[in-house]
mmCIF file of the N, C-alpha and C atoms, coordinates in Angstrom:
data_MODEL
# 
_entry.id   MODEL 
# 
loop_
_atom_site.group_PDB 
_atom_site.id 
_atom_site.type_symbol 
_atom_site.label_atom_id 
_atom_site.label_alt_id 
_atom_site.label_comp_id 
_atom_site.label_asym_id 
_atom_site.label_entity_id 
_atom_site.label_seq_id 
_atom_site.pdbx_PDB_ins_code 
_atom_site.Cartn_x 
_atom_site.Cartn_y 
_atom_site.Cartn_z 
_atom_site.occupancy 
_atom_site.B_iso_or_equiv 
_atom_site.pdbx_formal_charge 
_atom_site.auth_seq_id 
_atom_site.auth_comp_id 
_atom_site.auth_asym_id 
_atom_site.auth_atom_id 
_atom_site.pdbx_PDB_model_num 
ATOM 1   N N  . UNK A 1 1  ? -30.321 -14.860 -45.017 1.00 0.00 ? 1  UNK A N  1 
ATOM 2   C CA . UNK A 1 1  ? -29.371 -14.632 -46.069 1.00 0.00 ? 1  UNK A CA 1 
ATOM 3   C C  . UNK A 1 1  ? -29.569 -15.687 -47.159 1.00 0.00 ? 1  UNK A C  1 
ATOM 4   N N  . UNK A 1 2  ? -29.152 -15.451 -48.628 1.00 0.00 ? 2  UNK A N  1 
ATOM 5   C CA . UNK A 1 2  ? -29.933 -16.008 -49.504 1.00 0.00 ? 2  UNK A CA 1 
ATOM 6   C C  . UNK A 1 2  ? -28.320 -16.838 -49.968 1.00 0.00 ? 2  UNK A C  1 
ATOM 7   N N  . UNK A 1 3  ? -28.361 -18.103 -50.446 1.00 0.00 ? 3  UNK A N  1 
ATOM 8   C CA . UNK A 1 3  ? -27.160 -18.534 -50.792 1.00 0.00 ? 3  UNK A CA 1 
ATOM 9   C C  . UNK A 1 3  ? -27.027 -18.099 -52.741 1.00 0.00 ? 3  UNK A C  1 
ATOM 10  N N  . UNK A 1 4  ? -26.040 -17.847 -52.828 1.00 0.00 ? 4  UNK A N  1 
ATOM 11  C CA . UNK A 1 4  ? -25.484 -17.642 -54.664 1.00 0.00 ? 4  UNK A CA 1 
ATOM 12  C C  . UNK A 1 4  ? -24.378 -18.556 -54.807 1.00 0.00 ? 4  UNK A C  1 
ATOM 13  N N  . UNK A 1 5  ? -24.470 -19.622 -56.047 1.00 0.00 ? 5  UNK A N  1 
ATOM 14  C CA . UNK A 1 5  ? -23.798 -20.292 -56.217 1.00 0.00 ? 5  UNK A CA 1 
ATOM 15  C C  . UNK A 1 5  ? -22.780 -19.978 -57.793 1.00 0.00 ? 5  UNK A C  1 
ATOM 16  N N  . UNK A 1 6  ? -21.866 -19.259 -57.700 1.00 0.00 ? 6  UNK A N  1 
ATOM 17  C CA . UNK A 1 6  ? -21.217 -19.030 -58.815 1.00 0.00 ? 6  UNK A CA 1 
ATOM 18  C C  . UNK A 1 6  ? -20.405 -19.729 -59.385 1.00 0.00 ? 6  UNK A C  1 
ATOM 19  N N  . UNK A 1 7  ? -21.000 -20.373 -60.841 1.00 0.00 ? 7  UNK A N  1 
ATOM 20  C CA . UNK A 1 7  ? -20.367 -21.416 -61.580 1.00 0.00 ? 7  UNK A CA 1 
ATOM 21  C C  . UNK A 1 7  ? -19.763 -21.073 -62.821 1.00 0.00 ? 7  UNK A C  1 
ATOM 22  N N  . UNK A 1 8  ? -18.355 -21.241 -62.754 1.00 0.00 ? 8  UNK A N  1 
ATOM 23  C CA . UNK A 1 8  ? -16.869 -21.169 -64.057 1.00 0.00 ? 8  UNK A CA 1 
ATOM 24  C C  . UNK A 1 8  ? -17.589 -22.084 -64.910 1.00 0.00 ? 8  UNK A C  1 
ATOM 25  N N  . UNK A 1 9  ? -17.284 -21.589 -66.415 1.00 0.00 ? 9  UNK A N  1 
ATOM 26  C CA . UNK A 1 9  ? -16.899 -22.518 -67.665 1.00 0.00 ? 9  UNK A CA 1 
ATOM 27  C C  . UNK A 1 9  ? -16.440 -23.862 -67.216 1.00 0.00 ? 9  UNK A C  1 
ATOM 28  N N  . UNK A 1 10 ? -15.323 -23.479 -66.572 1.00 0.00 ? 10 UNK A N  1 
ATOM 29  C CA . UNK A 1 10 ? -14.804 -24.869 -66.584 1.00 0.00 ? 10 UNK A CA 1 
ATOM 30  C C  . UNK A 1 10 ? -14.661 -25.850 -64.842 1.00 0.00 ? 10 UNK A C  1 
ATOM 31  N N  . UNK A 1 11 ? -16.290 -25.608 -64.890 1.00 0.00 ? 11 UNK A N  1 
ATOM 32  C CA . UNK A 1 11 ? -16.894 -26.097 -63.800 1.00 0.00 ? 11 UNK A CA 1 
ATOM 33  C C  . UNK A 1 11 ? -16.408 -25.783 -61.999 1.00 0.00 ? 11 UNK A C  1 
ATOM 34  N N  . UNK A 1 12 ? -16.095 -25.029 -62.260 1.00 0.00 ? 12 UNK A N  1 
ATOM 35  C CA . UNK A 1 12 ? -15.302 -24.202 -60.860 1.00 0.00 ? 12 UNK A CA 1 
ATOM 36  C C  . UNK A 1 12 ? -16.710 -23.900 -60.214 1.00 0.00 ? 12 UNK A C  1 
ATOM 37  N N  . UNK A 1 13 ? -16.900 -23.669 -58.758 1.00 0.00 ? 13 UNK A N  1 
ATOM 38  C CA . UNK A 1 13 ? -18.282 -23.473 -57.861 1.00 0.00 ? 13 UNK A CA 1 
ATOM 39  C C  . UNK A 1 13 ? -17.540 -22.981 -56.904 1.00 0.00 ? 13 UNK A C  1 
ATOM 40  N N  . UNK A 1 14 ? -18.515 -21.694 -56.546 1.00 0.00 ? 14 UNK A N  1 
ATOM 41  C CA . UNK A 1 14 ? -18.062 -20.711 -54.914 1.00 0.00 ? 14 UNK A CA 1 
ATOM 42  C C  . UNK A 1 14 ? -19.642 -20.140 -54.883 1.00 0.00 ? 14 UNK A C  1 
ATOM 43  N N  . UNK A 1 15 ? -19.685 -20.728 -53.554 1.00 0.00 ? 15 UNK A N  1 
ATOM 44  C CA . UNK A 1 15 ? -21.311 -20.391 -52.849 1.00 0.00 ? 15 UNK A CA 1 
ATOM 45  C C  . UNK A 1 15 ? -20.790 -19.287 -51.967 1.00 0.00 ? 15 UNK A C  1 
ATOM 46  N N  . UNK A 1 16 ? -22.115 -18.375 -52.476 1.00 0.00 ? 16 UNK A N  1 
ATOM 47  C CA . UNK A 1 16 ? -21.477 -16.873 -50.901 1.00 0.00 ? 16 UNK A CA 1 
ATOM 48  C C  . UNK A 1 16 ? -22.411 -16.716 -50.450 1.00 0.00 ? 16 UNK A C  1 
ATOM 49  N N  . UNK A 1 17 ? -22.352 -16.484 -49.276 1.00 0.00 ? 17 UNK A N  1 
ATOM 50  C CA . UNK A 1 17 ? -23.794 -15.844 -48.970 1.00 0.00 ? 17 UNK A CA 1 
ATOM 51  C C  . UNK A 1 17 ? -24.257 -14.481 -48.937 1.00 0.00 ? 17 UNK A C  1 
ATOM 52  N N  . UNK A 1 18 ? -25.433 -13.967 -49.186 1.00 0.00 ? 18 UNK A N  1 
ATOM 53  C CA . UNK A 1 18 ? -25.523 -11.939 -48.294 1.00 0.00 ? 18 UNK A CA 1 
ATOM 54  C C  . UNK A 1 18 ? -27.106 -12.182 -49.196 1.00 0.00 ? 18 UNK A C  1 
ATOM 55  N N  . UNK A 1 19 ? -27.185 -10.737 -48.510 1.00 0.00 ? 19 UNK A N  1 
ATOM 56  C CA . UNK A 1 19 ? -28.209 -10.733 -48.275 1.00 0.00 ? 19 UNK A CA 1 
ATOM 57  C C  . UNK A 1 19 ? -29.152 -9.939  -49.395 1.00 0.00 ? 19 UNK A C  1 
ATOM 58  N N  . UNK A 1 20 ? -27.924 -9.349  -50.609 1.00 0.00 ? 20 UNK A N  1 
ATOM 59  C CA . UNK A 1 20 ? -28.541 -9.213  -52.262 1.00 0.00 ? 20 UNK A CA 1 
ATOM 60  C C  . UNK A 1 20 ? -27.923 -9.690  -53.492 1.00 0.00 ? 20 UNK A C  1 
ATOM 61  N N  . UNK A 1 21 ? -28.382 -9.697  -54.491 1.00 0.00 ? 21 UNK A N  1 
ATOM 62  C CA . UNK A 1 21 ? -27.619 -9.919  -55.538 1.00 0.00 ? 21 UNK A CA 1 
ATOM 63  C C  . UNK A 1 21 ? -26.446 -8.896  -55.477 1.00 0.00 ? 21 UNK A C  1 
ATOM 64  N N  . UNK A 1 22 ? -26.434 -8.053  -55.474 1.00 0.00 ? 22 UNK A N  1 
ATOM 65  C CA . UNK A 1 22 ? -25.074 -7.060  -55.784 1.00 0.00 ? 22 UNK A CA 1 
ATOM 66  C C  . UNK A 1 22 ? -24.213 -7.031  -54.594 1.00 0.00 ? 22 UNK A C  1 
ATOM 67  N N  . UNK A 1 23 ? -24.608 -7.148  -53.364 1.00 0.00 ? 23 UNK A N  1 
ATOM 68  C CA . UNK A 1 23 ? -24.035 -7.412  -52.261 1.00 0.00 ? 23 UNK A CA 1 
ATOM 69  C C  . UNK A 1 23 ? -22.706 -8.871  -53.257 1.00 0.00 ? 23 UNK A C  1 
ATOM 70  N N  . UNK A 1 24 ? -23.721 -9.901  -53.280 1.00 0.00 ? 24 UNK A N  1 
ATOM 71  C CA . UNK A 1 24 ? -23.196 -11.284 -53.714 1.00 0.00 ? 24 UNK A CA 1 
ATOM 72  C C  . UNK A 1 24 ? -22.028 -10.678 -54.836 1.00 0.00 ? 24 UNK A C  1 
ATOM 73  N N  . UNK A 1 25 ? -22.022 -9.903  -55.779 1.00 0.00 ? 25 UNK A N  1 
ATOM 74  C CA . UNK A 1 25 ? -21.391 -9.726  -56.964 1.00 0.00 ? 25 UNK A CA 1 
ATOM 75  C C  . UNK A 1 25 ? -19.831 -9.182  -56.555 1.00 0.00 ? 25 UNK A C  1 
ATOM 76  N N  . UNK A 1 26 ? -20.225 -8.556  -55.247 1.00 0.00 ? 26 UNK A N  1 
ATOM 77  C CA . UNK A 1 26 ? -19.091 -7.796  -54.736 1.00 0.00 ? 26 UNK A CA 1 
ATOM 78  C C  . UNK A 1 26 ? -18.025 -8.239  -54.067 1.00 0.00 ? 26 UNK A C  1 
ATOM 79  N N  . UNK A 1 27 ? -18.439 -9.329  -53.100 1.00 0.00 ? 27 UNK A N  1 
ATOM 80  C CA . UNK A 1 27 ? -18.049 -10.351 -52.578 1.00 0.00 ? 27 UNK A CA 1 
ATOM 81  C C  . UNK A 1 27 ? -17.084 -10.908 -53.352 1.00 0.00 ? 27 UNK A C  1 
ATOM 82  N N  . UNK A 1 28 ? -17.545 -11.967 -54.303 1.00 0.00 ? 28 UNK A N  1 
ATOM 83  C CA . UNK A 1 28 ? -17.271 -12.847 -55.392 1.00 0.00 ? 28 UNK A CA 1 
ATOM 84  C C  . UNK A 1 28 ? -15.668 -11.914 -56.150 1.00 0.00 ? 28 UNK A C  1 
ATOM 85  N N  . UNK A 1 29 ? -15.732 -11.193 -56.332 1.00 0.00 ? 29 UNK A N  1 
ATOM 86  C CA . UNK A 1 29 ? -14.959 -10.229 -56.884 1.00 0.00 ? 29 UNK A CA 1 
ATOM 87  C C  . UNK A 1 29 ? -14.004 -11.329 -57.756 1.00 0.00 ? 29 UNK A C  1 
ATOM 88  N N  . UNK A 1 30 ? -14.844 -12.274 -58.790 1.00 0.00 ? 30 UNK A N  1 
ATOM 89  C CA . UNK A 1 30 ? -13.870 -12.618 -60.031 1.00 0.00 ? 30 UNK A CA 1 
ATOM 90  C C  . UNK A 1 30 ? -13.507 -12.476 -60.618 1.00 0.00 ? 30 UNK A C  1 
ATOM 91  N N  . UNK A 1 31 ? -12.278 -12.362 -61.314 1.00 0.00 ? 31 UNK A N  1 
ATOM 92  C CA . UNK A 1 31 ? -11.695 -11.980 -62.766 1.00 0.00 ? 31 UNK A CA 1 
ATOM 93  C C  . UNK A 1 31 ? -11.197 -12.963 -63.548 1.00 0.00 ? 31 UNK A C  1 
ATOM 94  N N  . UNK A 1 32 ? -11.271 -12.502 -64.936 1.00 0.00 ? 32 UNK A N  1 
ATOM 95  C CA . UNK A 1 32 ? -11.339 -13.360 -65.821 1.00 0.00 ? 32 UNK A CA 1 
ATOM 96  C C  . UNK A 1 32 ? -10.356 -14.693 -65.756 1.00 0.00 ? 32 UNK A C  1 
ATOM 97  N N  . UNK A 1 33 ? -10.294 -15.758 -66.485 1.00 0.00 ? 33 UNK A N  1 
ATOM 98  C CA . UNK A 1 33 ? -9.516  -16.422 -66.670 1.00 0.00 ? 33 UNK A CA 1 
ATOM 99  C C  . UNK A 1 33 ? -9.230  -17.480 -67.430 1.00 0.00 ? 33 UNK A C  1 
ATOM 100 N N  . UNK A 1 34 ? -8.194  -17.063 -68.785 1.00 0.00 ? 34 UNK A N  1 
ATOM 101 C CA . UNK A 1 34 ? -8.214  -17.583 -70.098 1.00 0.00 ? 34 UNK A CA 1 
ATOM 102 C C  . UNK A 1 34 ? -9.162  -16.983 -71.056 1.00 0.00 ? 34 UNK A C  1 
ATOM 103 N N  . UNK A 1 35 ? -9.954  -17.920 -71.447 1.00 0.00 ? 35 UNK A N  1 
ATOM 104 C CA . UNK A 1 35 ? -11.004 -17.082 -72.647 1.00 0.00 ? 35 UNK A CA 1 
ATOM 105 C C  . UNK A 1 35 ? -12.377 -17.145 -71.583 1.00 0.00 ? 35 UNK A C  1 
ATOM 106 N N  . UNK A 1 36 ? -12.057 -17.241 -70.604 1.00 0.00 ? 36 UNK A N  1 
ATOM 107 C CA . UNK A 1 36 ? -13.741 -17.493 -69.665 1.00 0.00 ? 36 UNK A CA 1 
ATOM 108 C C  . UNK A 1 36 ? -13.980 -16.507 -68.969 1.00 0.00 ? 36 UNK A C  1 
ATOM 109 N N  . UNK A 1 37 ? -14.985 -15.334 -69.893 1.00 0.00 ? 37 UNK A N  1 
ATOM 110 C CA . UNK A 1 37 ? -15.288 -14.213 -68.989 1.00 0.00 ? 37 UNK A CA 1 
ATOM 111 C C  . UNK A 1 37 ? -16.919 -13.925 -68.618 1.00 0.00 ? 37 UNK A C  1 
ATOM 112 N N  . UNK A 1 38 ? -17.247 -15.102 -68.216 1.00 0.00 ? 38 UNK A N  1 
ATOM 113 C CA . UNK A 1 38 ? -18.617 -15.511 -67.798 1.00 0.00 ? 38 UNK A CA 1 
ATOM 114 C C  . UNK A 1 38 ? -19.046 -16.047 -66.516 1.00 0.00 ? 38 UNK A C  1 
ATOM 115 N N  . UNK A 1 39 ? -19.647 -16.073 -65.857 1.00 0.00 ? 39 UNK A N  1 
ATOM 116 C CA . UNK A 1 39 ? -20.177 -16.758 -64.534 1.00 0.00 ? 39 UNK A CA 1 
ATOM 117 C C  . UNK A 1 39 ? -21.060 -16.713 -64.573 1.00 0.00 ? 39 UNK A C  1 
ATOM 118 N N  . UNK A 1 40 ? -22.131 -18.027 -64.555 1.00 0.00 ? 40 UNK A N  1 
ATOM 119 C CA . UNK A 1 40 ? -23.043 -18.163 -64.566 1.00 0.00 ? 40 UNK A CA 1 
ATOM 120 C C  . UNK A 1 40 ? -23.487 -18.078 -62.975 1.00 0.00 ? 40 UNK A C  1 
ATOM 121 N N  . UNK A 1 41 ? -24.740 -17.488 -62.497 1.00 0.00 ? 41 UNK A N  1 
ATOM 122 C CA . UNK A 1 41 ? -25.095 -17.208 -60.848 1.00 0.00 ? 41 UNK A CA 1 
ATOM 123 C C  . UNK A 1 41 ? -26.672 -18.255 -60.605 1.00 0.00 ? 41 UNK A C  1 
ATOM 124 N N  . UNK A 1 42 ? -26.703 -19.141 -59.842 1.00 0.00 ? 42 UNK A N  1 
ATOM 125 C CA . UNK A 1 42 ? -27.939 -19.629 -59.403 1.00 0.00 ? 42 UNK A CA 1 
ATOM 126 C C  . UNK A 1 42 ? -28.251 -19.043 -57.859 1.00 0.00 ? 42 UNK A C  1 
ATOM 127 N N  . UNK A 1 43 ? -29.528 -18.884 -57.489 1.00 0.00 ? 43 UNK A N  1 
ATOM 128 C CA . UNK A 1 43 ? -29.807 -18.651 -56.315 1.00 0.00 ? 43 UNK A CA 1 
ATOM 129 C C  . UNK A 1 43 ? -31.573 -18.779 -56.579 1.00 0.00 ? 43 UNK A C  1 
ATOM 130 N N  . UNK A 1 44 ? -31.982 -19.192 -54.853 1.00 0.00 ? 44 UNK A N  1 
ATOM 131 C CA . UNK A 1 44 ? -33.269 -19.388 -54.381 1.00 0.00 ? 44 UNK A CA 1 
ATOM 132 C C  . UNK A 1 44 ? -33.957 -17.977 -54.249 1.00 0.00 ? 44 UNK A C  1 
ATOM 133 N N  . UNK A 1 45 ? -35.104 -17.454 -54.427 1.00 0.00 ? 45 UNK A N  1 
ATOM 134 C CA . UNK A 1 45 ? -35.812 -16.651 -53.680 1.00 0.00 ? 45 UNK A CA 1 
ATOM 135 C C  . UNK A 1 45 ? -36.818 -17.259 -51.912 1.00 0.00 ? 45 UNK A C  1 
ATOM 136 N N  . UNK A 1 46 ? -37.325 -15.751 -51.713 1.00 0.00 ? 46 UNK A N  1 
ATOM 137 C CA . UNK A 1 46 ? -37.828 -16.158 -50.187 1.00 0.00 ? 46 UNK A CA 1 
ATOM 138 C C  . UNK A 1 46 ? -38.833 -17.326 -50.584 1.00 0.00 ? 46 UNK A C  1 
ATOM 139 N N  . UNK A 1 47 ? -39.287 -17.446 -51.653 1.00 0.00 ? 47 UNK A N  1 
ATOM 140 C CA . UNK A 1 47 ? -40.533 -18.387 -52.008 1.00 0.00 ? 47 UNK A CA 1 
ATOM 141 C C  . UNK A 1 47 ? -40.240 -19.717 -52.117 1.00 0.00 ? 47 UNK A C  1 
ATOM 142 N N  . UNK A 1 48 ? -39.052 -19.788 -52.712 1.00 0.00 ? 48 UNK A N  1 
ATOM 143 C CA . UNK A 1 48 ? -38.629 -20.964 -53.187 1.00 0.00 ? 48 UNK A CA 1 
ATOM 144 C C  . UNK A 1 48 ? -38.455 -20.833 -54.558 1.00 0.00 ? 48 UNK A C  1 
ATOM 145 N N  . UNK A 1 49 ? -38.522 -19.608 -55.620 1.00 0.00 ? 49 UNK A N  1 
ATOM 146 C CA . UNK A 1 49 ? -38.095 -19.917 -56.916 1.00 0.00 ? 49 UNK A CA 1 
ATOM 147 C C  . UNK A 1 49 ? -36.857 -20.156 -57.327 1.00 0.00 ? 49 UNK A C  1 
ATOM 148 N N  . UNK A 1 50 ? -36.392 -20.442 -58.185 1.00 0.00 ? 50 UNK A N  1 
ATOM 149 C CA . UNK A 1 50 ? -35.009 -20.258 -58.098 1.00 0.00 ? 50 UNK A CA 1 
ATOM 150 C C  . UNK A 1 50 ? -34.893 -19.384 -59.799 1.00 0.00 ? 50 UNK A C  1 
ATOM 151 N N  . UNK A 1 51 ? -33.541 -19.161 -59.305 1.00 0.00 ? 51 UNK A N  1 
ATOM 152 C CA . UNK A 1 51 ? -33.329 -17.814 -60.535 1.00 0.00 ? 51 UNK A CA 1 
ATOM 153 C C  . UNK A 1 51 ? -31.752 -18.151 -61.209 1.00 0.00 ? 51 UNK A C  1 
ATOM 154 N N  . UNK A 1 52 ? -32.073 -17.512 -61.892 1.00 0.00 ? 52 UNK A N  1 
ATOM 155 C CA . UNK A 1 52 ? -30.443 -17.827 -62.964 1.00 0.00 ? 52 UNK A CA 1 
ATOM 156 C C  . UNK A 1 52 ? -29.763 -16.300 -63.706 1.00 0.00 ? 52 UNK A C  1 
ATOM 157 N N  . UNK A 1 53 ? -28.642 -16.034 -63.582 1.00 0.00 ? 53 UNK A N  1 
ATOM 158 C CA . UNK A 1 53 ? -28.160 -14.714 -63.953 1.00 0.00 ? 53 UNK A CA 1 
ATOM 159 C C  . UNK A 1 53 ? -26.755 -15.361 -64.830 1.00 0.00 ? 53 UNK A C  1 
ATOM 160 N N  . UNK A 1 54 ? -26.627 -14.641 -66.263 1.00 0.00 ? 54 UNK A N  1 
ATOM 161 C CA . UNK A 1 54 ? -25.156 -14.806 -66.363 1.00 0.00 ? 54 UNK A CA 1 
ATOM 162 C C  . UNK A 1 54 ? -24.572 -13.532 -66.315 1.00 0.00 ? 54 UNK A C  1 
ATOM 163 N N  . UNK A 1 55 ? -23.148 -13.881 -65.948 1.00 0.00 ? 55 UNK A N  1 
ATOM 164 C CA . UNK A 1 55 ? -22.766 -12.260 -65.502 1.00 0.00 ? 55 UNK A CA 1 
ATOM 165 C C  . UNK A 1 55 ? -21.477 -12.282 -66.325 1.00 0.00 ? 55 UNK A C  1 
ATOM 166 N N  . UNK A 1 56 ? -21.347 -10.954 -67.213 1.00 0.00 ? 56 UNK A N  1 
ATOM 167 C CA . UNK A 1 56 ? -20.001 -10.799 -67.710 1.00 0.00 ? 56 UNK A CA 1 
ATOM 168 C C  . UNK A 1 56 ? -18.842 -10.148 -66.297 1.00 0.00 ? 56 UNK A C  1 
ATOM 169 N N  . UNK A 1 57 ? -17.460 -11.390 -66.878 1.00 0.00 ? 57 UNK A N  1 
ATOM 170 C CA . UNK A 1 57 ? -16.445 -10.352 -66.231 1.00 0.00 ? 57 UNK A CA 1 
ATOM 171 C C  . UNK A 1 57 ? -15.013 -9.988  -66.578 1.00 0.00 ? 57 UNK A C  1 
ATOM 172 N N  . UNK A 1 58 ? -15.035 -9.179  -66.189 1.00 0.00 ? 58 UNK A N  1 
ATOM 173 C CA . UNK A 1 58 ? -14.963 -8.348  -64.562 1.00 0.00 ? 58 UNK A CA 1 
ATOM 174 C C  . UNK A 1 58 ? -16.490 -7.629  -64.665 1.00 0.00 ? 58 UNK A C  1 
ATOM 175 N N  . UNK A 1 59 ? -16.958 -7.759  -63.154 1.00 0.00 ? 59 UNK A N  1 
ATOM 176 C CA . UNK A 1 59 ? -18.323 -6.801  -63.651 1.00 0.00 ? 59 UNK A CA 1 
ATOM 177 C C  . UNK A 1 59 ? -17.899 -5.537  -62.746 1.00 0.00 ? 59 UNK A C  1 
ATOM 178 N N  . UNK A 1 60 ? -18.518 -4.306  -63.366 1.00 0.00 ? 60 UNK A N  1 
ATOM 179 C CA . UNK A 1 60 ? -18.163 -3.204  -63.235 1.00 0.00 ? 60 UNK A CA 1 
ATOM 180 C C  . UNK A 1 60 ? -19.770 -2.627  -62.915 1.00 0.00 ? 60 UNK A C  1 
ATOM 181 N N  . UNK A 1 61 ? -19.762 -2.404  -61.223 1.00 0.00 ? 61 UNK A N  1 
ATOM 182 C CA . UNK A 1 61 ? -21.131 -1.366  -61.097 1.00 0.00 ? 61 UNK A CA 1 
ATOM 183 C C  . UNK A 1 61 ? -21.048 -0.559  -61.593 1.00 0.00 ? 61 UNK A C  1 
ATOM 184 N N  . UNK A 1 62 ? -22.649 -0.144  -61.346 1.00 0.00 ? 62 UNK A N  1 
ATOM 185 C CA . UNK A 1 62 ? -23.112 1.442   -62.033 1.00 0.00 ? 62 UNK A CA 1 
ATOM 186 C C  . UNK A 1 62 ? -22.207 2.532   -61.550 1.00 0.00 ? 62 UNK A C  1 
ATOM 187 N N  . UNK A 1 63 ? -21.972 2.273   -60.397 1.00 0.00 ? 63 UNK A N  1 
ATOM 188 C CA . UNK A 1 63 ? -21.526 3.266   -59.736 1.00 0.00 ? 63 UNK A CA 1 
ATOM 189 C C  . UNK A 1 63 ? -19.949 3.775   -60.511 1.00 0.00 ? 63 UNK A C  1 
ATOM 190 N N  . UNK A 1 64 ? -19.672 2.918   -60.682 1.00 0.00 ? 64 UNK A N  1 
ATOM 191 C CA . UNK A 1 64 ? -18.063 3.120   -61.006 1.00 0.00 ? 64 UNK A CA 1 
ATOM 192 C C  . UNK A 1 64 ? -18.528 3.399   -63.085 1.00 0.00 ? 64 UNK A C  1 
ATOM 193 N N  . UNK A 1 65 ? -19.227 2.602   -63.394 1.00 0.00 ? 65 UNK A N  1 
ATOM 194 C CA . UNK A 1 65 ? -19.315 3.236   -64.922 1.00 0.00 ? 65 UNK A CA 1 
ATOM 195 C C  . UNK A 1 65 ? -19.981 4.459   -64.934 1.00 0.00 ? 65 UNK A C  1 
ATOM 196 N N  . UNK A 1 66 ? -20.689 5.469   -63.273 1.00 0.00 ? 66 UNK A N  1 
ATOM 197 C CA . UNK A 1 66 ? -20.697 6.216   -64.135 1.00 0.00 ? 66 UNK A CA 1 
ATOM 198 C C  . UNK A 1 66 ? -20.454 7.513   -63.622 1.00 0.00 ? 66 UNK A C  1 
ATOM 199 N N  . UNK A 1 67 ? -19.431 6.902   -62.525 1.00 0.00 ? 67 UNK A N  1 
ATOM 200 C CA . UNK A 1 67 ? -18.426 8.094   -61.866 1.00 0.00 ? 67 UNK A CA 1 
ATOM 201 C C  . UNK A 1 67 ? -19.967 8.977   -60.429 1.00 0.00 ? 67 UNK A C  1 
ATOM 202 N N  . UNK A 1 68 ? -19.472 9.775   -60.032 1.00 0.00 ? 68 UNK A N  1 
ATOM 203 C CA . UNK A 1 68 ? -20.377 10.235  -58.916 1.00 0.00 ? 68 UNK A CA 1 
ATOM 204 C C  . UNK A 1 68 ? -21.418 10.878  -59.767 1.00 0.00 ? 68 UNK A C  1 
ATOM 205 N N  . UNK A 1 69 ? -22.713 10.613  -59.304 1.00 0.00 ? 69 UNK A N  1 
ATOM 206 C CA . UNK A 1 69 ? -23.903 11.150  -59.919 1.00 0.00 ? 69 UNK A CA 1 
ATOM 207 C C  . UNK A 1 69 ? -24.044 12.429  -59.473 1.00 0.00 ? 69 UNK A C  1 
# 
């Protein structure tokens, strides 16, 4: 399982673990707070790279923007 470390504007940190990015997104289930509708996401790959995502929120899967396919 891959660790994701999700970091607030105003320096807030919650590490989750699973075993994808969207798995991780789901988990996390943040909502906004004040003018801070951002989370920045760090995490390792199997190699050792490491990666960086910013994520608007509330984030809203595909699934739900785009109703049953």
């Amino acid at each position: 399982m891959k660790e994701y470390t999700f970091v607030r504007g105003n320096g807030e940190k919650k590490v989750i673990e699973a075993m994808s990015f969207k798995k991780a997104i789901k988990k996390y289930d943040g909502k906004p707070v004040d003018n801070d509708k951002f989370v920045h996401i760090n995490w390792s790959s199997k190699k050792g790279n490491s990666s960086y995502k910013i994520l608007e929120l509330p984030h809203v899967s595909r699934k739900e923007r785009k109703g049953k396919l």
